[in-house]
Phi, psi and omega in degrees: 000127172313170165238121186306127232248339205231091124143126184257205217216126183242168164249097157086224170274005194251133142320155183218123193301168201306321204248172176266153194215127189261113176277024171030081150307178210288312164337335203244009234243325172308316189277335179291350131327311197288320192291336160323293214303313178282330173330107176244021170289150176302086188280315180237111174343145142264000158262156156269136210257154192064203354281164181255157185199134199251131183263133194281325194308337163339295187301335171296349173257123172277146199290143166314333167274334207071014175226116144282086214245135152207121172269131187270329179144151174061219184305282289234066183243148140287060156347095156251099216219109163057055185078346167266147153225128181234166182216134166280110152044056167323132138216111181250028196279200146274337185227132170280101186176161153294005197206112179285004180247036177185150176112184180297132179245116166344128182287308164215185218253157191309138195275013161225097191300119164343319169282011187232349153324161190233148170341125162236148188284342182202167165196121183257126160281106189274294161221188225237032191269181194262009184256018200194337172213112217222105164345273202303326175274327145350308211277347195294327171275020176291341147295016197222156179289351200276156205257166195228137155257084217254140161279166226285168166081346165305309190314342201270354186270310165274347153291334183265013143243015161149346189289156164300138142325351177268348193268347176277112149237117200256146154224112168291180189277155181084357185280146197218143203226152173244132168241123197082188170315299205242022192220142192223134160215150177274107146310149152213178161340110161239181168286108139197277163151174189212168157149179219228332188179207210287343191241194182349082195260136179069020193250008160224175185242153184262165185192177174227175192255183029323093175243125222232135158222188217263009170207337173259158160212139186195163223200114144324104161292296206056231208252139170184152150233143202336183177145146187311339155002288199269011163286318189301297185314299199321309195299307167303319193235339191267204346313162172212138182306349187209110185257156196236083193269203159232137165241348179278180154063030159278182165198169162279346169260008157219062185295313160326337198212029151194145201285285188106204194253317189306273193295352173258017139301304159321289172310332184279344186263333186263336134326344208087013199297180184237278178270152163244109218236121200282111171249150167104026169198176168079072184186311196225153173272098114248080196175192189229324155345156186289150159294353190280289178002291173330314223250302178307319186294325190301299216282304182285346180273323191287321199275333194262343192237013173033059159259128186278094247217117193246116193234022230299186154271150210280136153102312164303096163319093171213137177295159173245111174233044168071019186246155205254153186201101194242087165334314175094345208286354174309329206279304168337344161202067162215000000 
């Protein structure tokens, strides 16, 4: 049965994913405890990773295909398409937590200092957990103009660190938003769920992306686990020159609600995807998995599903001219 790609659904005050779903919930939280406890994977580098480091002059030249990517870590890209610049679900704290003296902590440090951005035409939240949406850097553009795209119920957070309202576009899914003349983006549907800590758990919404310029397309996963979903987006929206999934933060007690590399091999093929660029690992340990892991299984599953795989190093400003391109850099500390 398709899945409806336009407008999501609620219970009460909580949002509800397209499909029924185990947000692995506090139920789940003993054995998943248990399984820390017994974990003996590298989870966390034993080298230190980077640094890594981005020459801001770069940006004064626009890339020559018009699709620029420099992965910032994680989530976290700077996106250059047909003249925009977006930057994705910022987080330059150290730590994805509510507390900078606990949580997960950054493998290395952002490969650009926030003052060293070059202008940007947008910036998208996809939803509000903290590995995707990080106050301090949020409070950095509050003196700055540039407008945020959000999904819905994200606005009360930025407004109450700072952005202004006018600079706030809350979007539900299928809701469609234009930046500038020639540039547009779509929410759609993900698998996943939202909240900031122990209470109002699912009362903002979670959502991906679609960004279309006057010569690329190309499509923001943020957080999902699988689901029939992204074949209707494929159908609706793709092909698309570029899928941006997550491969990192799977587990067996949370199968629903992260894809891993196996199903976000899937989703790029069932999308349409052309290149495919592994987002969501090798940056914070949540999981249990090697940090590594993620990326090695993407890289032998694109060889067995002849997926073409755009893999840069954190920080490296590369252009995309539709040719798969795997930095390797990971190997460099393991």
């Amino acid at each position: 049965m398709p899945i409806n790609l336009k407008g999501s659904r609620k219970e009460g005050a909580k949002y509800i994913n397209p499909i029924p779903t185990d947000e692995a919930g506090f139920d789940k939280m003993p054995s998943i405890l248990w399984e820390y406890i017994k974990n003996k994977a590298e989870t966390v580098p034993k080298k230190q990773l980077g640094p890594f480091t981005t020459n801001p002059e770069i940006f004064n030249t626009p890339p020559e295909s018009g699709l620029r990517i420099t992965w910032i870590g994680h989530s976290s890209i700077l996106i250059e398409i047909d003249g925009k610049r977006i930057l994705t679900d910022p987080v330059w704290s150290q730590r994805a937590s509510f507390s900078q003296s606990f949580g997960p902590k950054r493998f290395f440090d952002a490969p650009i200092a926030l003052d060293s951005l070059p202008p940007l035409d947008a910036i998208i939240v996809s939803h509000d957990h903290y590995d995707h949406f990080d106050k301090a850097t949020i409070e950095h553009f509050a003196n700055l103009s540039v407008p945020f795209y959000c999904s819905l119920g994200v606005g009360f957070y930025l407004e109450k660190w700072g952005i202004a309202k006018n600079r706030i576009t809350e979007m539900d899914w299928g809701d469609t938003a234009k930046v500038g003349d020639d540039l547009t983006i779509t929410t759609t549907p993900t698998r996943h769920f939202s909240g900031r800590g122990i209470t109002h758990r699912n009362e903002t919404l979670w959502s991906a992306f679609v960004i279309k310029g006057n010569k690329h397309n190309i499509f923001f996963g943020a957080d999902s686990g699988w689901f029939e979903g992204f074949t209707d987006i494929g159908e609706a929206y793709g092909p698309f020159d570029l899928t941006m999934l997550e491969i990192g933060a799977y587990g067996a007690n949370w199968p629903d609600i992260h894809m891993g590399p196996d199903h976000a091999s899937n989703a790029h093929i069932a999308l349409k995807g052309g290149l495919m660029m592994p987002i969501h690992w090798g940056t914070f340990n949540l999981a249990l998995h090697a940090w590594y892991e993620p990326i090695e299984r993407l890289i032998q599953l694109a060889k067995e599903k002849q997926i073409r795989l755009f893999a840069p190093e954190p920080g490296q400003p590369t252009q995309i001219n539709d040719l798969p391109f795997i930095s390797g850099w990971w190997r460099r500390y393991r």
